[in-house]
C-alpha positions in Angstrom: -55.8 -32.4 215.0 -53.4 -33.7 218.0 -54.2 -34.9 221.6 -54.3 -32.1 224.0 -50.8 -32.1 226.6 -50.9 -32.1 229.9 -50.7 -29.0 231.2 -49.8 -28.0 234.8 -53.1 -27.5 236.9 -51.4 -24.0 238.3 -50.7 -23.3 235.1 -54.3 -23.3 233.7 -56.3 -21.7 236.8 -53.9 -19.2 236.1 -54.5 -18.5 232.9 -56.7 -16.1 230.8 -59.0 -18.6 229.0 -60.5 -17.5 225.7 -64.0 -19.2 224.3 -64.7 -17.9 220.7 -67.5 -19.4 218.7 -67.1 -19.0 214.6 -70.3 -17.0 213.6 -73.0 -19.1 212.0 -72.8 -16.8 208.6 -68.8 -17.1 208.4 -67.1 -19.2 205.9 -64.5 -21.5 206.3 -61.5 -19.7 207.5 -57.7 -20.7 208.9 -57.8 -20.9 212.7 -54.6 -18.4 213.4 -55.9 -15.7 211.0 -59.5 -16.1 212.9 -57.9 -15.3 216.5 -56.1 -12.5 215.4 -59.2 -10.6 214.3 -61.2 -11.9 217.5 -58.0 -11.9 220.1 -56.2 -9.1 219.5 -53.0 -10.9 219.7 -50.2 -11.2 217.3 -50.6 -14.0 214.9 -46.4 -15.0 216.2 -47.7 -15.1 219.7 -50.9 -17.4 218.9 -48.8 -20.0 216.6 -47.1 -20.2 219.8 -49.8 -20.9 221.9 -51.5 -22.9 219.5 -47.7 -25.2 218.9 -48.2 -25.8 222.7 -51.4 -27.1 222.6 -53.4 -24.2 224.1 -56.0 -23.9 221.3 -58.7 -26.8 221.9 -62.3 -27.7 220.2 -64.1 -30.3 221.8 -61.1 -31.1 223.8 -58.5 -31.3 220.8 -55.9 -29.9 220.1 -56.1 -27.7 216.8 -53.4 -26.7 214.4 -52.6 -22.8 213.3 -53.5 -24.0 209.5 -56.6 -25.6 210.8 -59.5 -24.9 208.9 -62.7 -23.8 211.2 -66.3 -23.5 210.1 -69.3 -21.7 210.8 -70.5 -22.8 214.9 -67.1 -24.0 215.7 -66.6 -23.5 219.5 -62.7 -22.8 220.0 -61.1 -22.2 223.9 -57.6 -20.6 223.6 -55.5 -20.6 227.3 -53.7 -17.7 227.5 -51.3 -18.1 230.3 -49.7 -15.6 232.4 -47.1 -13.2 231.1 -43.8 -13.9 232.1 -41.8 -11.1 233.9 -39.5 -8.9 231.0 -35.8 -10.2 231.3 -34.9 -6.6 230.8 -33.5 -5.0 233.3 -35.8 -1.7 234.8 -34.4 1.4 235.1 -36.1 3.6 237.7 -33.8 5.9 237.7 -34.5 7.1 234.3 -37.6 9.7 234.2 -40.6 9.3 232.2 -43.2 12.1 231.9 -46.4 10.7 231.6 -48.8 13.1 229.5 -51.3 11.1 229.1 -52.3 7.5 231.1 -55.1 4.6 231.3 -56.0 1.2 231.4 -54.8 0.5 227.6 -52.3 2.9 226.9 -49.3 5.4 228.4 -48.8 8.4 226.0 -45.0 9.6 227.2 -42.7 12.7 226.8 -39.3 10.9 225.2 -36.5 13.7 225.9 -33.9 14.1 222.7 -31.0 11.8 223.1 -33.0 8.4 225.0 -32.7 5.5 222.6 -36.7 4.0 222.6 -35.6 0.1 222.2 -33.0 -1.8 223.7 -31.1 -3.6 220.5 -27.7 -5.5 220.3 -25.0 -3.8 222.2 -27.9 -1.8 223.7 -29.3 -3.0 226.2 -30.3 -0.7 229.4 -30.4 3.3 229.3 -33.6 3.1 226.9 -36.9 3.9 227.4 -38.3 0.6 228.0 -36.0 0.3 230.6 -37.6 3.2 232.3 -41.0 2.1 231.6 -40.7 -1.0 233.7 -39.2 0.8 236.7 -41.9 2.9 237.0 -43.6 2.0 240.5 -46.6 0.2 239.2 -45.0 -1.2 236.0 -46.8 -4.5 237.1 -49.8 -2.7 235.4 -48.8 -4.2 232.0 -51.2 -6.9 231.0 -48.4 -8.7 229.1 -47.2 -8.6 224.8 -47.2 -11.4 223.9 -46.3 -13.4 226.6 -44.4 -11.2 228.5 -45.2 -8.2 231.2 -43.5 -5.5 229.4 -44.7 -2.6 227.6 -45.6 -2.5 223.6 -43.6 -0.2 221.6 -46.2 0.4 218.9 -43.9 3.2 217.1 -40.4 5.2 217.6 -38.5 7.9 217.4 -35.3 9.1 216.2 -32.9 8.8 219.3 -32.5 12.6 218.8 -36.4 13.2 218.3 -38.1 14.4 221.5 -42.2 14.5 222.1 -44.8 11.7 222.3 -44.6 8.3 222.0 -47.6 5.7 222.4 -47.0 2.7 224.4 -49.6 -0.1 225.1 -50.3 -1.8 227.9 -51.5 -5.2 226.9 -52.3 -7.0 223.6 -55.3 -5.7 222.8 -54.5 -1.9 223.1 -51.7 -2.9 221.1 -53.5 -4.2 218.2 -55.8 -1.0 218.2 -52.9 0.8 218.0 -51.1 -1.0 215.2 -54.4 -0.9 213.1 -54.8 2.9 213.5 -51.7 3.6 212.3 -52.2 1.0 209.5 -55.1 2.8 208.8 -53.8 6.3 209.0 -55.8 7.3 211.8 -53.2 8.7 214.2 -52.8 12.5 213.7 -49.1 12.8 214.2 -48.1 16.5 214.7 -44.5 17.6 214.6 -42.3 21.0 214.9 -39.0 21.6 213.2 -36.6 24.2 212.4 -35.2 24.2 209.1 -32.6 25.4 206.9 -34.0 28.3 204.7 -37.3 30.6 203.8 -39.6 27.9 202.7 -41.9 29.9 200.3 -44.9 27.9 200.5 -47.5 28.8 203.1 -48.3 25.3 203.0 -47.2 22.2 201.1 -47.8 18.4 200.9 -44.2 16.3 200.2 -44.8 13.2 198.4 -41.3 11.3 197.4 -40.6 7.6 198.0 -38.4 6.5 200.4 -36.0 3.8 200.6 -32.3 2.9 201.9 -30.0 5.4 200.5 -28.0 3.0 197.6 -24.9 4.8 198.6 -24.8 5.4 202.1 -26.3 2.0 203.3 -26.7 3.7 207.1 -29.0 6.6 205.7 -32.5 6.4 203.9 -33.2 8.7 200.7 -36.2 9.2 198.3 -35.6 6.4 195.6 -37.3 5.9 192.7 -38.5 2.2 194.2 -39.1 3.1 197.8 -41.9 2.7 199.9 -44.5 5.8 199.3 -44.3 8.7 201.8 -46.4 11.3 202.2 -45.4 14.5 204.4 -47.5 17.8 204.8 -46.4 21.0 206.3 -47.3 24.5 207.2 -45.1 27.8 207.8 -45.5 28.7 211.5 -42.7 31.5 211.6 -39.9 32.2 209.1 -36.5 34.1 210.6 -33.6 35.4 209.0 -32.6 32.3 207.9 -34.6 29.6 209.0 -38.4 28.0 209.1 -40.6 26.9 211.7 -42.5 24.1 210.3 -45.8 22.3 212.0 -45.9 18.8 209.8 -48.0 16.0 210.0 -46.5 12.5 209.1 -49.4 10.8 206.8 -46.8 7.9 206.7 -44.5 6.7 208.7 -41.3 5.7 206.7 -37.7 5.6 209.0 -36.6 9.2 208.8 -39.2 10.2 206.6 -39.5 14.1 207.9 -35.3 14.4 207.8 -35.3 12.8 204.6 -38.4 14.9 202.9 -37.0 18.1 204.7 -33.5 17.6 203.0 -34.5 16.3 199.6 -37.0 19.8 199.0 -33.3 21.8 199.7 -34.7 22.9 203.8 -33.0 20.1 206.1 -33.8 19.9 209.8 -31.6 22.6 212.2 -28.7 20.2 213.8 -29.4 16.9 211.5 -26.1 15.7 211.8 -27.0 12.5 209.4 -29.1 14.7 206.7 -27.4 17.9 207.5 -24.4 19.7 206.1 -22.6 23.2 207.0 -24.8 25.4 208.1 -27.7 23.4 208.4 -26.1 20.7 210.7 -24.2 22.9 213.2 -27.9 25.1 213.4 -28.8 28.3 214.9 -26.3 29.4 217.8 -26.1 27.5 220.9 -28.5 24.6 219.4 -26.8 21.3 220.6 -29.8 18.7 219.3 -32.0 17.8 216.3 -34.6 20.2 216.1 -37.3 18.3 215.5 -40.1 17.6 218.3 -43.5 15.1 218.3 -45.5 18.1 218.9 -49.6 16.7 218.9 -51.3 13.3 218.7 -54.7 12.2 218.3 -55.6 8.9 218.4 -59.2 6.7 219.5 -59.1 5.1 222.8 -59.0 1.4 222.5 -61.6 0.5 225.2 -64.0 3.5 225.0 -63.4 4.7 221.3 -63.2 8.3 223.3 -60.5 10.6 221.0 -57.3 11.2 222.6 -55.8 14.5 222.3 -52.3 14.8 223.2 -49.6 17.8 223.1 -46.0 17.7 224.5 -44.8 21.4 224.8 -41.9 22.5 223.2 -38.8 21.7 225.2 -37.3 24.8 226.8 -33.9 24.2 224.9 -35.7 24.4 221.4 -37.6 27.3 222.6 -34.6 29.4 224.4 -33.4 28.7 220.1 -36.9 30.5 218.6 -36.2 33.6 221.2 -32.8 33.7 220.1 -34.1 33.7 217.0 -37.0 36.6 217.2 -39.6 34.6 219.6 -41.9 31.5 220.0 -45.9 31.4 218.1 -48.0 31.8 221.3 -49.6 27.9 220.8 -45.6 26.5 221.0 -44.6 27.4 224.3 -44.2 26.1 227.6 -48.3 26.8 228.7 -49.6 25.7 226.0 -49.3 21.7 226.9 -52.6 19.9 226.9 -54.1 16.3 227.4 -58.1 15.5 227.0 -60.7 13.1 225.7 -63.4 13.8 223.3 -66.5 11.8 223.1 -66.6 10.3 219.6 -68.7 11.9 216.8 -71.9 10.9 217.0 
């Protein structure tokens, strides 16, 4: 333990101030692990806080490998996020589909980069997301007012994409998809008559040891699990509905291409045919279709669908016409009560 530092007095009437007592029936546990469970914030962001001082009992200051005991009374100041040294981007639309306290569920277009990165920094969707009008909403990640990217897609992917709005919603969302519990629906046109009405892929997948830039099922990648159903076969080509049970980099490309049915346009996992696609396609043609996932306030379920761009479906009527739950009218949003 360490003397508390001064703080500045604006400082701390500013701040969110945490008090979280260790249950009388818990055993001795490390401080930083504790506060991740009971906080909701990143253990990076409270080794922080705690390095500055912020995490007190009895007025000192503890350590992150502290060891706390049952009835230990802890007070964490959380101060206020800083503003996002990003630059926003108003000018770049974001379709909302679904919105509230916790969370934004948006419609990402094909071809808008999700994450600013080296040499990247501007045209992406954060950018857009903090020039919204009211992008003061977000409650701050850790430590700064910005919103939480809790997964991507594909530059050349389009449909839905959660983003939270504050630590906590992040955490919920980052533990559903730990623990599988985000239904993650997606369409894709592929090379080929895929003979199986359904079908469940399940190939590791790892960086390609050839090509460093592309991943490939490996014998020692991570485990991947894909499952698909036929929704329309045409001369030529499938529509597939597929739901990502994991959530590997590439993993649909990279399972598409390794059963012999890549994705229509993949120029990365493509070749020939399959890359250049059906006539007058210009994109990847695969879409984030449907999402369900639990609120992380009200434990409501979230249902979520981004209709089928009007690009990928002018492809299907080329192609012999659109399954009547695909098209334009057929975009929902809604929350469920949970089972009782």
């Amino acid at each position: 333990m360490t003397n508390v530092p001064d703080l500045p007095n604006a400082d701390v009437a500013a701040s969110d101030i945490r008090l979280v007592t260790v249950p009388s029936d818990a055993p001795p546990v490390r401080v930083d692990r504790l506060l991740v469970d009971r906080t909701g914030l990143s253990r990076s962001y409270l080794q922080k806080l705690i390095a500055a001082g912020r995490l007190t009992t009895d007025g000192v200051a503890l350590k992150a490998n502290a060891i706390v005991g049952p009835g230990a009374e802890l007070r964490l100041e959380i101060p206020p996020p800083e503003p996002a040294e990003l630059r926003a981007e108003p000018d770049i639309a974001v379709v909302v589909i679904h919105e509230d306290d916790d969370l934004l569920l948006v419609n990402k277009p094909s071809g808008l980069v999700v994450h600013p990165a080296a040499g990247h920094d501007s045209g992406t969707l954060v950018n857009a997301l903090l020039g919204r009008a009211d992008a003061t909403e977000y409650g701050g990640i850790a430590g700064v007012r910005r919103p939480g990217i809790v997964h991507r897609l594909d530059r050349d992917t389009s449909g839905l994409l959660m983003v939270a709005k504050n630590d906590r919603a992040q955490a919920s969302l980052m533990g559903q998809l730990k623990a599988r519990r985000v239904k993650k629906t997606y369409l894709a046109l592929v090379q080929g008559s895929v003979a199986a009405p359904t079908g469940r892929i399940e190939a590791p997948i790892g960086r390609d040891r050839r090509q460093r830039t592309r991943m490939g099922v490996v014998a020692d990648g991570r485990p991947s699990v894909t499952g698909y159903r036929v929704r329309r076969r045409y001369e030529g080509w499938t529509l597939l509905e597929l739901d990502l049970i994991t959530g590997r980099t590439h993993q649909i490309r990279v399972h598409l291409e390794a059963i012999g049915h890549p994705v229509a346009g993949d120029p990365v996992y493509g070749t020939g045919r399959s890359r250049r696609g059906p006539e007058g396609l210009h994109r990847l043609f695969l879409h984030a279709w449907r999402l369900e996932l639990t609120s992380p306030s009200s434990g409501d379920l979230i249902r979520a669908v981004a209709p089928l761009p009007d690009d990928l479906i002018g492809i299907l009527v080329g192609l012999g016409g659109v399954p009547n739950d695909i098209g334009p009218a057929s975009g929902e949003r809604g929350t469920e009560a949970p089972a009782r």
